[in-house]
N, C-alpha and C positions, 0 to 999 in steps of 0.2 A: 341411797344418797339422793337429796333432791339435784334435779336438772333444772339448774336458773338458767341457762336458756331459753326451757317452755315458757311460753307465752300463754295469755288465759284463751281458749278456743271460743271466743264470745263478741258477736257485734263491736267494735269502737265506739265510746258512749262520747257524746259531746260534752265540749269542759265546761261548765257554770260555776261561773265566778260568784263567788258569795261574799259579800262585805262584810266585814267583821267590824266587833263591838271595840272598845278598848274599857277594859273593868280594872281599878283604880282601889285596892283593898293592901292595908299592911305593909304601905307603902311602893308598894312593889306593882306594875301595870300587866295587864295581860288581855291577850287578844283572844277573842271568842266569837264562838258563833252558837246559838242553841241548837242544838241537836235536831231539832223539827223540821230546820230550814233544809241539812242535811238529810234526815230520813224522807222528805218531801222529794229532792232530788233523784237520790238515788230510788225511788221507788218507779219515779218518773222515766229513767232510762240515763239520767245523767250523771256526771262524773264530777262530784261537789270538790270546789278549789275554793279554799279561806284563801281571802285577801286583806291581809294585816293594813287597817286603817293610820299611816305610820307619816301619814302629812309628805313623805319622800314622792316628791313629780317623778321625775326618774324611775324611781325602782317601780313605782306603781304602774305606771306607763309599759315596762318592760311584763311586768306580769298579765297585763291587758293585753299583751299579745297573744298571747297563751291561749285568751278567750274565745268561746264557743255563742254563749250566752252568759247575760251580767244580771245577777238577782240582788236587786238594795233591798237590805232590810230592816227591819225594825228596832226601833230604840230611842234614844232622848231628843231635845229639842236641838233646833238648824238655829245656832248664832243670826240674830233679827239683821246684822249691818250688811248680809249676804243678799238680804233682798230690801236694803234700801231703810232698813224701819231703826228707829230707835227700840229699847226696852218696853215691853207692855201685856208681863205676861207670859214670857219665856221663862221656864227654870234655869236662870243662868249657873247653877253650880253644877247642871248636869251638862253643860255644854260641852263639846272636844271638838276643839277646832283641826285637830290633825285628821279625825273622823270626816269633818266638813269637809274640806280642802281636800281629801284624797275620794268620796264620793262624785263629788261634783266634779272631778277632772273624771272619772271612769265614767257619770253616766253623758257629759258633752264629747267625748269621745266614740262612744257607742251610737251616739245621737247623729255621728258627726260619720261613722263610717256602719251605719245602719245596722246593729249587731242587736240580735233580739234581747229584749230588757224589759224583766220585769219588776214593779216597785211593790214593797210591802210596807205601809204602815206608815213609817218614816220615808219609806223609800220612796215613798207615792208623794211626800211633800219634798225631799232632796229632789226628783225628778222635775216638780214643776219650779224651782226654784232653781235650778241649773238651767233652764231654759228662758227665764226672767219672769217668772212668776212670783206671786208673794205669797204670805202663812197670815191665819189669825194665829195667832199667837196666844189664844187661851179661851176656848168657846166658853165659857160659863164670863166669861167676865167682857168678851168684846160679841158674842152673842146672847144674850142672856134672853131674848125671846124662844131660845130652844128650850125644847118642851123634853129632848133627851137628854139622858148620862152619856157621855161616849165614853167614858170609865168604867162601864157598867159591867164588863168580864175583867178587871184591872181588882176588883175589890173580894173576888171568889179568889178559891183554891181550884179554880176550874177556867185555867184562859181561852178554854173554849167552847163556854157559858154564850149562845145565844143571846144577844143583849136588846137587839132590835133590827128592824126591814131595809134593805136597798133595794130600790128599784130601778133598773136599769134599761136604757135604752130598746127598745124590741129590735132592732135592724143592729146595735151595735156586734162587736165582735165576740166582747164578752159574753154577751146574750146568749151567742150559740155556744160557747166553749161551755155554759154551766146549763146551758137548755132548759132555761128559763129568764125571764126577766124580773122575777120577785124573788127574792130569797132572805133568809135569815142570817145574820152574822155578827160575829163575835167583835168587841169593840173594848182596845186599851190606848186610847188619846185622848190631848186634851189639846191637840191643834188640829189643822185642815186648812185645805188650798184657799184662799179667799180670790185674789185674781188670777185667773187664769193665764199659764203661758202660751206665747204664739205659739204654733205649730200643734199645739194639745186640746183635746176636745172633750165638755164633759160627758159623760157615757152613764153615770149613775150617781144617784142624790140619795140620803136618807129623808126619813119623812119630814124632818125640819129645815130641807133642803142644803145640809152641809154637803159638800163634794166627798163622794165615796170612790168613784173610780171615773180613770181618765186613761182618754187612747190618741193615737197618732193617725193619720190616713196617709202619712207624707212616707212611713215607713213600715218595712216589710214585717215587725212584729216589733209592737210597743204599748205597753200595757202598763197600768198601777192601781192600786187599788187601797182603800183605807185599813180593810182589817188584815185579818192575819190567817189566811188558808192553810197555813202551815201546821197549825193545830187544829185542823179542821178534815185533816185529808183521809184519816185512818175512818171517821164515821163520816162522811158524806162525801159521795164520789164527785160532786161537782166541784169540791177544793180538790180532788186528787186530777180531773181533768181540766184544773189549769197548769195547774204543774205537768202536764203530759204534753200540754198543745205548746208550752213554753220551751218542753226539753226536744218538742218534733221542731219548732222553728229552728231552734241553735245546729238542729242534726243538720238542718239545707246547707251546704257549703264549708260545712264544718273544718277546720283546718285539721282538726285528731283524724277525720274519715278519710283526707287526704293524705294523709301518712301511711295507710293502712298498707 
């Protein structure tokens, strides 16, 4: 007979909150998360919690307790009126505002009680736009002097298809967590930071200088980034060693260690 008693005889893992999608098929909505973001976690040492993107302040807020560390992820375009802009280039059929609304209260609250926060992709443009930052809102059509796809792992059977270079700060933080300042990375957007929010600093440009990744100095671990390490972490250890340095920040003061 099992003893539900026993408990797993194994470290306390810190809880990483992971934002979830809401997918919109056969009428019927459902909340997700890719699997990647998840095995990224847990491989890292942490303890992956979906958080249903459900527009409820309240319930959201209550689950944000919960938090260890807060991962925003990847997915569709940030409704333009959040950062001040009219239409110009956002796909507005994929927009969810209950999405919007309940990121942006998780990551100004994290911002706000210093809790380690990683952005991916979207997350990297929710973060600087929760902060008062703005989006281009459709690089082929409001930059057209770019010489890249940023689609360009969006269009394989492989989203983590190397598409082109970041370069990255030498002294920033990132720098050291992937031990190096040049790398290769995989690229599915068609938006990016354009003005930058206070308190946030650019840390890394592609070579047509769109903003790939942004850091905090004001805070004890605050990070984002354009592409998506997530599919990236099983063959290059430099994606598996951000998600490590992200799941060791959330472990410092961890509310789960003090339960132990």
């Amino acid at each position: 007979m099992d003893n539900f008693n026993q408990k797993p005889a194994t470290p306390a893992r810190p809880v990483i909150g992971i934002s979830g999608d809401i997918l919109t098929g056969d009428g019927v909505d459902r909340h997700a998360v890719r699997d990647s973001y998840i095995a990224a976690v847990l491989n890292a040492g942490g303890a992956p919690l979906i958080i249903p993107c459900t527009g409820h302040e309240a319930a959201a807020y209550a689950i944000y307790r919960t938090l260890d560390g807060l991962l925003l992820t990847g997915g569709a375009d940030v409704q333009p009126d959040l950062y001040g802009e009219s239409q110009n280039g956002t796909e507005m059929d994929s927009v969810e505002p209950r999405r919007d609304a309940t990121e942006l209260w998780l990551a100004r609250w994290a911002i706000a009680d210093d809790l380690p926060l990683l952005g991916i992709c979207r997350g990297h443009q929710v973060l600087n736009v929760a902060l008062g930052g703005t989006l281009f809102q459709d690089i082929p059509l409001q930059l057209p002097e770019s010489s890249l796809d940023h689609r360009g792992s969006t269009y394989t059977s492989d989203r983590g298809l190397l598409a082109h270079q970041v370069v990255l700060e030498p002294q920033c933080k990132l720098s050291a967590i992937f031990g190096t300042s040049q790398l290769m990375v995989n690229s599915l957007h068609h938006q990016s930071v354009k003005q930058v929010a206070q308190g946030l600093k650019v840390v890394g440009r592609s070579p047509d200088g769109v903003v790939e990744a942004l850091e905090s100095d004001n805070h004890r671990w605050v990070a984002s980034i354009q592409w998506h390490p997530e599919e990236l972490w099983r063959q290059h250890s430099s994606a598996a060693n951000l998600f490590k340095a992200f799941v060791e920040a959330a472990s410092v003061g961890s509310r789960q260690l003090s339960r132990v």
